[in-house]
C-alpha positions as CSV (number, residue, x, y, z in Angstrom):
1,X,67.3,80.7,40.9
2,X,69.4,78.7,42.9
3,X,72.6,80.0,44.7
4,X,76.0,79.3,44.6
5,X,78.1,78.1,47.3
6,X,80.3,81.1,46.7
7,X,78.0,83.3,47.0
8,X,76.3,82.3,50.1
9,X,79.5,82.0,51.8
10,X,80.4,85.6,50.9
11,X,77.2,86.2,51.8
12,X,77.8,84.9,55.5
13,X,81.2,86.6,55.5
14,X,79.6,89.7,55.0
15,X,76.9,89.2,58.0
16,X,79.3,88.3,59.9
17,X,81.8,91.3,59.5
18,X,78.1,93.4,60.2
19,X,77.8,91.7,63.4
20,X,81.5,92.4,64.6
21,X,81.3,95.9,63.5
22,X,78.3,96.5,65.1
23,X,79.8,94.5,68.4
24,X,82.4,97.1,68.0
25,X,80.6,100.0,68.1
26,X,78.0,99.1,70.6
27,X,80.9,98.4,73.0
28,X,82.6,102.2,72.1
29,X,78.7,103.6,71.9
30,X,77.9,105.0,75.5
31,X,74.5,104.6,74.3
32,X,74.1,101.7,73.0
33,X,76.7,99.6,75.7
34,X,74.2,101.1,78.2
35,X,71.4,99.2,76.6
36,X,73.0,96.4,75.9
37,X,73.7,95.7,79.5
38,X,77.3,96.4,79.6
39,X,78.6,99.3,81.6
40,X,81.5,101.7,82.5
41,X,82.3,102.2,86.2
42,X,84.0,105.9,87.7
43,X,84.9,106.2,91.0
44,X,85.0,109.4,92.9
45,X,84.6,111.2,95.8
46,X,81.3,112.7,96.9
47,X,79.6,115.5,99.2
48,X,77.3,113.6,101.8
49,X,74.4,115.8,100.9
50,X,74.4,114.3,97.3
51,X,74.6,110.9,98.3
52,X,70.7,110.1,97.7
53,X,70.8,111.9,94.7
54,X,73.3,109.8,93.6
55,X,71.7,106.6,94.6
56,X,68.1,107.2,93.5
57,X,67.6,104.5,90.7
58,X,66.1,106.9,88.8
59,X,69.4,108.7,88.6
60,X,71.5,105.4,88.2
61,X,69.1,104.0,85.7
62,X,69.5,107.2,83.6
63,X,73.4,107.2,84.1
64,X,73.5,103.7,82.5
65,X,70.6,103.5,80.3
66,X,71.9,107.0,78.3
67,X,75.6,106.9,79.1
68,X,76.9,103.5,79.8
69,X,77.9,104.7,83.1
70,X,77.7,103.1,87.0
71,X,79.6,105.3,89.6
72,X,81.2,104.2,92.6
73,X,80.8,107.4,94.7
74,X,82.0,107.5,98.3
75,X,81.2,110.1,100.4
76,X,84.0,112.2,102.0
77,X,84.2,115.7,102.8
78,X,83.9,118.8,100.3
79,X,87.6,120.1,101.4
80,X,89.2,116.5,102.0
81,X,88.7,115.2,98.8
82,X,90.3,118.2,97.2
83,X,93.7,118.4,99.1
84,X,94.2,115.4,101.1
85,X,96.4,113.3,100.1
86,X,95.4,110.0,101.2
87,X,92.1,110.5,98.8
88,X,93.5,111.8,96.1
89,X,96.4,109.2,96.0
90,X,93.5,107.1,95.4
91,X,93.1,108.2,92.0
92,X,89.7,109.1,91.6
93,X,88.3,110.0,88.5
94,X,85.7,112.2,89.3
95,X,85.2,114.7,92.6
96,X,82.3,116.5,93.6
97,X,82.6,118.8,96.2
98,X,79.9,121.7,97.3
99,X,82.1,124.9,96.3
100,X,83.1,126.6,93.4
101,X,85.9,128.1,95.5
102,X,87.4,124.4,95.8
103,X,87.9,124.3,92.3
104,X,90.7,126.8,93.0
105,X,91.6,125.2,96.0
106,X,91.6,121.4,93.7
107,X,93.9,123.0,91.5
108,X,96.4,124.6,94.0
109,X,96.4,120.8,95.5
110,X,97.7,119.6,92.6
111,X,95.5,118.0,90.8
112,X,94.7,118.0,87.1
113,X,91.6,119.0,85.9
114,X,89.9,118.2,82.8
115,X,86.9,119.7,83.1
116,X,84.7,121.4,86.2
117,X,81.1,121.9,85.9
118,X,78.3,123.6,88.1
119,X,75.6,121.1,87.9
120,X,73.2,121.9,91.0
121,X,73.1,124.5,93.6
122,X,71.4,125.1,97.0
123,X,71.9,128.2,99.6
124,X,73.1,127.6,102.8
125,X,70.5,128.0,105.0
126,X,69.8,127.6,109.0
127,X,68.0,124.6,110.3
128,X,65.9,125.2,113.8
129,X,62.1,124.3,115.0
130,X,59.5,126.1,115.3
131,X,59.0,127.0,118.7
132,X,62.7,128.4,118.4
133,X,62.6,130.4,115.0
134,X,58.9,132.3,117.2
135,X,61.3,133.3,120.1
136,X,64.0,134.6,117.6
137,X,61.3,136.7,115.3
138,X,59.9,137.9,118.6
139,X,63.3,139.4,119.8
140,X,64.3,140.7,116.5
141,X,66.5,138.3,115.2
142,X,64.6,136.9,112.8
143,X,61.1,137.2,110.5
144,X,58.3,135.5,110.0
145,X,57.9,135.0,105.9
146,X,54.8,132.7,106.2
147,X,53.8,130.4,108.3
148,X,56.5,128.1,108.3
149,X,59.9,129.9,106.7
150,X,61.6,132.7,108.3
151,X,64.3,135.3,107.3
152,X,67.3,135.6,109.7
153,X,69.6,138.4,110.7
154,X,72.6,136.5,111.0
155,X,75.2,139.2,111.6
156,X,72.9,140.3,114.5
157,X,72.8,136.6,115.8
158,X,76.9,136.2,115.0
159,X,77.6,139.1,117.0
160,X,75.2,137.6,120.3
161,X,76.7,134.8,120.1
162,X,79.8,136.8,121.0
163,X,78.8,138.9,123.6
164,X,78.0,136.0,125.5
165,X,73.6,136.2,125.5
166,X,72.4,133.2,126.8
167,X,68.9,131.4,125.1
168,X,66.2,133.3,127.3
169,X,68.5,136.8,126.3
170,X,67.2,136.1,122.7
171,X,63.3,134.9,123.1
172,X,64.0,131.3,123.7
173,X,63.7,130.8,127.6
174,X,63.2,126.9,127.2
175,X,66.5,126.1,126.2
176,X,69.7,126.0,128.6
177,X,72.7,127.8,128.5
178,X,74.6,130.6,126.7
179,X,73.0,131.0,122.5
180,X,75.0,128.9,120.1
181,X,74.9,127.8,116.4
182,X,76.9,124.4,115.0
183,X,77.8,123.6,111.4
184,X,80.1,121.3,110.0
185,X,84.2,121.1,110.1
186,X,84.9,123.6,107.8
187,X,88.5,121.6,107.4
188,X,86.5,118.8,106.3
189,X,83.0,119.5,105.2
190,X,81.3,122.5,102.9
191,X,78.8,123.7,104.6
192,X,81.2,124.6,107.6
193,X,83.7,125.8,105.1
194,X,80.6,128.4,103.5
195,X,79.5,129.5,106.9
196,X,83.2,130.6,107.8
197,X,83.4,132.9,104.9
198,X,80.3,134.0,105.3
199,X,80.9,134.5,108.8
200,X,83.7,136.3,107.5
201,X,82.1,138.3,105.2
202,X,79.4,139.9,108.3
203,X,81.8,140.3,110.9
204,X,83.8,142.3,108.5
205,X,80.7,144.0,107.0
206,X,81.9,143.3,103.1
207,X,83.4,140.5,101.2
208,X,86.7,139.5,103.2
209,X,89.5,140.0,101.4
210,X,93.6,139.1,103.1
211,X,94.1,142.5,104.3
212,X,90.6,142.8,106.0
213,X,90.9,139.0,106.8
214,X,92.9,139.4,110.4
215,X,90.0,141.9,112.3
216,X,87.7,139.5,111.9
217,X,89.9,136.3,112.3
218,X,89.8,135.8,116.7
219,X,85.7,136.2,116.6
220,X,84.8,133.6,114.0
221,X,87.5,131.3,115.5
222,X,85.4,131.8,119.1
223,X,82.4,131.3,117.2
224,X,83.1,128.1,116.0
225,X,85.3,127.4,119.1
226,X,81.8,127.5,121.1
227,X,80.0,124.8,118.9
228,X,82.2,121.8,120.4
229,X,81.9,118.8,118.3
230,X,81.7,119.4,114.7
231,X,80.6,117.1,112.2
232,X,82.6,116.3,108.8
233,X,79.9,115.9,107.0
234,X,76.9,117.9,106.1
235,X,74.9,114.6,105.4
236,X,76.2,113.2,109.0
237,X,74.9,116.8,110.4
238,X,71.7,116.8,109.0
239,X,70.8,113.5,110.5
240,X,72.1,114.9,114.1
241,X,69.7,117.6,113.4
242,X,66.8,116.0,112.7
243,X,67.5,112.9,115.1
244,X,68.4,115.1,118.0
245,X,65.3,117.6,118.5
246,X,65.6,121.6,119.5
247,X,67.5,120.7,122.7
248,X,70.6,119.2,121.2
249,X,70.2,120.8,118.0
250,X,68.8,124.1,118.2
251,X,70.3,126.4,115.2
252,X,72.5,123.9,112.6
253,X,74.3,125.3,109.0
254,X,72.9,123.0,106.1
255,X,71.9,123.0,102.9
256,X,68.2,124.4,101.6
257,X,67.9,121.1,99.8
258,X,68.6,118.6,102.8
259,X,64.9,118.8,104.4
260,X,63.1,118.9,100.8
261,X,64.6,115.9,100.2
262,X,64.1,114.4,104.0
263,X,60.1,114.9,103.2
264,X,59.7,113.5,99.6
265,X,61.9,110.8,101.1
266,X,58.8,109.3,103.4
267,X,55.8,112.0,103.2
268,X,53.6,109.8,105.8
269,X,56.9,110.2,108.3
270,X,56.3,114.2,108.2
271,X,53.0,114.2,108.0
272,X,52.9,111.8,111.7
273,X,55.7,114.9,112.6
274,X,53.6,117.4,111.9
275,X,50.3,116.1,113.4
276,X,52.1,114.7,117.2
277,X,52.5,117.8,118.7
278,X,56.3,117.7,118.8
279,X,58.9,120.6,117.9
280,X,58.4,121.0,114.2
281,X,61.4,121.6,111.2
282,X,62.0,125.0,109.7
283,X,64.3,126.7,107.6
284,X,65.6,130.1,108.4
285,X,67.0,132.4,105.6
286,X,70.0,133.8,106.6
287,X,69.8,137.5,104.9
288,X,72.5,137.8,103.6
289,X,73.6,134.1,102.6
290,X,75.6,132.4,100.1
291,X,75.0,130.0,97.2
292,X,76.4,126.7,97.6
293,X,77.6,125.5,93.7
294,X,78.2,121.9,93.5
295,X,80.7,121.7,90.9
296,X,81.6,118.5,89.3
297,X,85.5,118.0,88.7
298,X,86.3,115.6,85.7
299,X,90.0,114.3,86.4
300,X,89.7,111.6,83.7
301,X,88.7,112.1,80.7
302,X,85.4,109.8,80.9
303,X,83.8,112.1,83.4
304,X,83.2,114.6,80.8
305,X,80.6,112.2,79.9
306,X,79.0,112.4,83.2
307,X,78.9,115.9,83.4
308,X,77.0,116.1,79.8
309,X,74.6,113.8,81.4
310,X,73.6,115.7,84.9
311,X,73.3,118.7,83.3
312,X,71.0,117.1,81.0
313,X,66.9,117.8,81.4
314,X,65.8,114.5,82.9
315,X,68.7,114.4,85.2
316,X,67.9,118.3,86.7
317,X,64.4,117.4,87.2
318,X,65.2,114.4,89.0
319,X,67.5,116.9,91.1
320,X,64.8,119.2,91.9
321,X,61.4,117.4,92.2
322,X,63.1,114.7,94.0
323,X,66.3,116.3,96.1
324,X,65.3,120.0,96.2
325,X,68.8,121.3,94.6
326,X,68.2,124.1,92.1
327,X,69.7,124.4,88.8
328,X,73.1,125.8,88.2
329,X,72.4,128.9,88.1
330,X,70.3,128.8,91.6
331,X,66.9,128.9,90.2
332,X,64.1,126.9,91.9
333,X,61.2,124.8,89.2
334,X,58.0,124.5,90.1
335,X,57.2,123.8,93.4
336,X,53.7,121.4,93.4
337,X,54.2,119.3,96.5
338,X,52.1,121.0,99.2
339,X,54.4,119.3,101.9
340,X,57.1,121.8,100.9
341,X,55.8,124.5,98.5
342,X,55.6,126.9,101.3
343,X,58.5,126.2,103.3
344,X,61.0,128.0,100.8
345,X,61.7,130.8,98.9
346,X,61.6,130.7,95.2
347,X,64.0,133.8,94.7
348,X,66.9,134.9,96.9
349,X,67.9,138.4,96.8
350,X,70.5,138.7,99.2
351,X,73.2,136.9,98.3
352,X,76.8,137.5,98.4
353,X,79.9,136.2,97.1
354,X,82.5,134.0,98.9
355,X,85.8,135.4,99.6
356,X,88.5,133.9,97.6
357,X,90.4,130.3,97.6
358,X,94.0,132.1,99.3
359,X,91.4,133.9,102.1
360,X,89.4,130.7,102.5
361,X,92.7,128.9,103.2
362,X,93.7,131.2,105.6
363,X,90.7,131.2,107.9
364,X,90.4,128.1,108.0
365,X,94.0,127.2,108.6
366,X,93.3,129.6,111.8
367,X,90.4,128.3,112.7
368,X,92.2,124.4,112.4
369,X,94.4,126.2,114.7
């Protein structure tokens, strides 16, 4: 039967209001714009230690393939990019800083928050080598857990550290000079922020609060005072540490997840470490520590969509077989990689809390001082 003009040109019309509907929608479809090439691009401010995570195409294929989404993350300190102006004047969409307490702290700054989101977690931790970590467990100041992880008495360290012992006073006669331990800026960077409060926390033998706050204020400022140059970044630290050896970096505040990640980055480059005969990685469990939460603050609206995605499956697997950060509520996944299955601890025990945002700010206004 054959067809009228009018009908096939209604028929067209109809096609064609199909394909611009579709057009439409695929271009407000996260989805779909993420398949069909297009994407949406946040910008925000980062933690160093999650700047692989960030750029691993695994992570970046999954940000645009399910939501549309290609970030522009720069890497700046945890405790700049919540209160300094000359970042946040910047207007970024998205921050990402490595404490739940800067949440608080975000907020006090001034800026408005849609959203905030744990999304990975990792204990602070102390980085040394192994010859090191054997003098410590020999003098009591820390213990063997395995072959290659040890538990660490921190307050017992913190408080040598301020009576002055030198290296050989605490098992570890190679090194020079009086015992130290460096970490980050903790104006700038997390990490250095963490070990404060923890610091903190010790010296004053329970959680800090602003009335217990001033006994305890001179001797973290000395111990910090002693480090000398402190880094701003935890990323930036990390590669001092590992880059530097047990002479210029003997005891250094990270994160757990910083030397998983640095041996699923290139396993031949730690096996050749292991098998040269040189000093040798390992992480020492402060006992007790803290939990680093790495909270993801959505300023505009369209980050919400990046938080639904990280906390998605795929994206936490990525974050654990590949990075080493543990899930948001610090639990570890199976470990199968030989190379780093017995270096830590599935389960931490001893943990405790961080003092609050107003005590934070106040010891580390003094120690700025």
């Amino acid at each position: 039967m054959a067809i009228s003009r009018r009908a096939l040109g209604l028929g067209i019309l109809g096609l064609s209001a199909a394909a611009t509907g579709a057009l439409i929608y695929g271009r407000s479809s996260p989805l779909l714009r993420g398949y069909l090439g297009e994407a949406e691009k946040l910008f925000g401010f980062i933690g160093g230690e999650k700047e692989r995570f960030v750029e691993d195409p695994e992570v970046v294929s999954l940000l645009r393939r399910q939501g549309g989404l290609v970030l522009d993350a720069r890497r700046a300190g945890s405790i700049e990019m919540v209160r300094e102006p000359a970042l946040l004047d910047q207007h970024p969409q998205f921050l990402w800083p490595s404490s739940s307490v800067l949440v608080d702290l975000a907020r006090a700054s001034g800026v408005k928050i849609q959203r905030d989101q744990v999304i990975l977690n990792s204990p602070i931790v102390v980085y040394s080598w192994d010859g090191i970590a054997r003098g410590l467990a020999a003098s009591g100041y820390a213990t063997a857990d395995g072959e290659v992880r040890y538990r660490l008495d921190l307050a017992k360290l913190l408080n040598a550290i301020l009576a002055g012992r030198t290296w050989a006073d605490v098992g570890v006669g190679a090194l020079y000079g009086s015992l130290r331990l460096l970490s980050t800026d903790p104006n700038r960077s997390n990490s250095g922020f963490m070990f404060a409060g923890l610091a903190a926390n010790l010296l004053a033998g329970e959680v800090v609060t602003p009335s217990t706050l001033p006994a305890v204020l001179d001797k973290v400022a000395a111990i910090f005072t002693r480090m000398g140059y402190k880094p701003s970044s935890s990323g930036k630290m990390f590669e001092d540490y590992v880059a530097g050896g047990p002479g210029a970096q003997p005891l250094v505040v990270g994160y757990e997840n910083q030397l998983i990640e640095w041996v699923l980055e290139d396993e031949e480059r730690w096996r050749r470490l292991n098998s040269d005969g040189t000093a040798k990685p390992v992480i020492l469990y402060p006992e007790p520590t803290v939990f680093s939460a790495h909270p993801l603050i959505a300023i505009a609206p369209e980050a919400d969509r990046l938080i639904e995605l990280l906390m998605g499956r795929e994206a936490q697997q990525i974050a654990w077989t590949r990075h080493g950060f543990r899930g948001p509520l610090g639990t570890s996944g199976e470990i199968e990689n030989p190379l780093v299955r017995d270096r830590i601890l599935p389960r931490l025990d001893q943990v405790v809390p961080m003092p609050d945002f107003r005590t934070m700010l106040a010891l580390i206004d003094r120690l700025a001082a």
